[in-house]
N, C-alpha and C positions, 0 to 999 in steps of 0.2 A: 445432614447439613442443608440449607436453607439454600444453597446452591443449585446442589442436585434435586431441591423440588423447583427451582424457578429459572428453565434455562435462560430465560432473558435477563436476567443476575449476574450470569457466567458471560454473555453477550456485550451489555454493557459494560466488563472488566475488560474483555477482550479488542472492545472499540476505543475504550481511554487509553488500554498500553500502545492499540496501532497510534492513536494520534504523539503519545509522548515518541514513540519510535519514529514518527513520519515527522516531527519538531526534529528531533537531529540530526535530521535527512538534509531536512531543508535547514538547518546551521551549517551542514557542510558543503552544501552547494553552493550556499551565499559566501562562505568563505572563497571557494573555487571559481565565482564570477567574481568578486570583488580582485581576486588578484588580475583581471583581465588578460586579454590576450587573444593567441589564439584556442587554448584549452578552455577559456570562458566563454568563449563562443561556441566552440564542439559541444559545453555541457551545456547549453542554454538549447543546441539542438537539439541535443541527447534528450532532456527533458521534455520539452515537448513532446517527442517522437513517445517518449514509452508512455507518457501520459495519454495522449490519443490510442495507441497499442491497446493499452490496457484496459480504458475504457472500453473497447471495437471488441476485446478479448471475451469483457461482463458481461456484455450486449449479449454477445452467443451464445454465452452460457445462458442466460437467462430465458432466452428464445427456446434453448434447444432442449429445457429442463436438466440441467447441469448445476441447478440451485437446489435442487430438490424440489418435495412436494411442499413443506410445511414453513412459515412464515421464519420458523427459528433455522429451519435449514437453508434457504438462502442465504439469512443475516450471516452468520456464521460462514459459507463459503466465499460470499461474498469479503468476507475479509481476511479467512485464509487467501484467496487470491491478490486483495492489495498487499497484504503482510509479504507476503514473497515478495512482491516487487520491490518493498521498502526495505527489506533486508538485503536483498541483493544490491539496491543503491550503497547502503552503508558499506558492505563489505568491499564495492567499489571505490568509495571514495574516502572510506579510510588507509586503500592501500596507496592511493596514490597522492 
């Protein structure tokens, strides 16, 4: 398969499902700040905070060789590591 000869194939699949996953992240935040209050302020904290987190988190990795050697092995941890974050948002703010 044309896949398993072109890892940046599999890469690019992998960066367009984060972004559709990270759009209904951020549909259910914007739900969650439009109702205002005080939980739309917690989440507007909330967000910031793991966005900076997370970034501070890539950083190290990337310093520390935590991406790997190869150009494909970054990309790819690289977005296993946002993809957690993004999924862990959902499952938070779907439950509440």
């Amino acid at each position: 398969m044309a896949r398993s000869r072109n890892p940046w194939l599999r890469l690019g699949f992998d960066a367009w499902s984060l972004g559709v996953e990270s759009s209904a992240v951020i549909g259910l935040r914007t739900l969650k700040l439009a109702g205002g209050g005080p939980a739309a302020d917690a989440e507007s904290r909330r967000m910031i905070e793991e966005k900076v987190r997370a970034g501070l988190e890539w950083q190290t990795m990337a310093l520390t060789g935590g991406l790997g050697l190869t150009p494909q092995h970054a990309a790819a941890r690289s977005l296993t590591h946002y993809r957690r974050k993004v999924r862990a948002n959902q499952r938070r703010l779907l439950k509440s």
